[in-house]
C-alpha positions in Angstrom: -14.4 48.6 2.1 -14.8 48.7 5.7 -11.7 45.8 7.4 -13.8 42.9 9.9 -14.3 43.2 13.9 -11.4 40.1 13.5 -9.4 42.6 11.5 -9.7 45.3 13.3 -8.7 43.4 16.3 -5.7 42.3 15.1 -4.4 45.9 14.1 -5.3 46.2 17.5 -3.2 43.8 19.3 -0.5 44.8 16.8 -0.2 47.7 18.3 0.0 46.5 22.1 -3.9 47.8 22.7 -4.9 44.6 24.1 -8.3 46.3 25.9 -9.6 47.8 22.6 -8.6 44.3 20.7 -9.9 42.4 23.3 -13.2 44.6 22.9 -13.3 44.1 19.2 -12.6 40.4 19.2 -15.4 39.8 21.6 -17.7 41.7 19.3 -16.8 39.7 16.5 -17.7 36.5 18.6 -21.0 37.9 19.3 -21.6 38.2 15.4 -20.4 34.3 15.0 -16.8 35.2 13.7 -15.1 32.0 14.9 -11.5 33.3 13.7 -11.9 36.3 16.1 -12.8 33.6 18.5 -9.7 32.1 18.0 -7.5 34.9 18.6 -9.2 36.1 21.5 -8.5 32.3 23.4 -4.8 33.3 22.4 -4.7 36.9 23.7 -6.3 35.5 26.9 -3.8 33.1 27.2 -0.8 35.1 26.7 -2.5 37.4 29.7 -2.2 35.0 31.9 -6.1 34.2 31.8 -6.1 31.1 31.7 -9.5 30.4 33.0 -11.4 32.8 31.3 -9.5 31.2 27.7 -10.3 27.7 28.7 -14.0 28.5 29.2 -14.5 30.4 25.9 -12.8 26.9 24.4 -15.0 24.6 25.9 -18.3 27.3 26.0 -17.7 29.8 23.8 -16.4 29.3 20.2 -19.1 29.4 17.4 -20.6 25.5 16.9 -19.5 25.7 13.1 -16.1 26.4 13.5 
């Protein structure tokens, strides 16, 4: 079984590869995965990009979740 864009990403992060995870999180938004949603907002915070998180909060985050 192949692991989730949102799994992927975190494997990702794990490993201090914030580009690729931040790559893989935001394709898992664009397929309506809310979770990866969520951990992206973080991983922009903890950047320092604070902006860019606070948009994807207010803009962003799947309607369902």
């Amino acid at each position: 079984m192949c692991p989730t864009p949102a799994i992927r990403s975190g494997a990702a992060q794990s490993r201090l590869l914030y580009r690729c995870a931040e790559s893989l999180y935001r394709h898992a938004l664009d397929a309506g995965d809310g979770y990866a949603a969520r951990l992206l907002v973080e991983l922009l915070d903890r950047e320092g990009r604070v902006e860019e998180a606070r948009w994807l909060r207010r803009f962003g985050l799947p309607a369902d979740d």
